[in-house]
N, C-alpha and C positions, 0 to 999 in steps of 0.2 A: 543976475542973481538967481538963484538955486532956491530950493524950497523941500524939506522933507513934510512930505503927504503923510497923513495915513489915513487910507481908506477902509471904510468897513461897509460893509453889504449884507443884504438877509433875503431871501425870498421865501416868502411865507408860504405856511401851511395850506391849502391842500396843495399847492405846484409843486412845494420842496420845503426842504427845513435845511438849504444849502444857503451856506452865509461866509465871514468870517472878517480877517482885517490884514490888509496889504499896506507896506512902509513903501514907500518908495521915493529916490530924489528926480524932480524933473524942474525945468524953467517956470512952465506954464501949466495951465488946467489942460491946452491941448495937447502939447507932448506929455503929459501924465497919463490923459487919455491911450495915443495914442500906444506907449510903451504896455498898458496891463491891455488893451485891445490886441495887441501880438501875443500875449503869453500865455502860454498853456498851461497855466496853474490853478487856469480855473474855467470852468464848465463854458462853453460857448454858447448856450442857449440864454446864456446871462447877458451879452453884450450890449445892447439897448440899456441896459440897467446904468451903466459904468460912468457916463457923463455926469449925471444926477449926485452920483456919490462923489465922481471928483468934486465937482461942485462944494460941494456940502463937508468935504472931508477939513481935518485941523492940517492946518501949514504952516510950517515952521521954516521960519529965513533961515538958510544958515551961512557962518562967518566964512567959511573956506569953500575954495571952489573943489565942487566934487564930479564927476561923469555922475550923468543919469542913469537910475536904472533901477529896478525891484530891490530893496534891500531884504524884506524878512516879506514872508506870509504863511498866513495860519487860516487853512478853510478846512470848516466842517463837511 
């Protein structure tokens, strides 16, 4: 079974005021992880950050089987 994530993220003020919220469908928390840990959509000095969010992110089952992979993202 499949799962649409969305993750969102913030790092605060004085280090950055870079955030936003990534869709994306994966199995697991770890290939969730490991798919936005490859993508260059968002800053790499964030990666330490990204487990905590998947963790924490809403997941949603969904009915039909779909390929994994970033669906939408919105960073600041």
């Amino acid at each position: 079974m499949k799962y649409l994530y969305i993750v969102t993220y913030w790092v605060p003020f004085p280090s950055s005021e870079y955030g936003g919220t990534i869709s994306l469908i994966a199995e697991s928390d770890t290939e969730a992880f490991e798919i936005l840990s490859k993508s260059n959509d968002f800053d790499d000095r964030y990666t330490d950050r990204i487990m905590e969010r998947v963790v924490n992110a809403h997941k949603f089952a969904l009915a039909n089987e779909e390929n994994s992979r970033i669906v939408d993202v919105f960073i600041t």
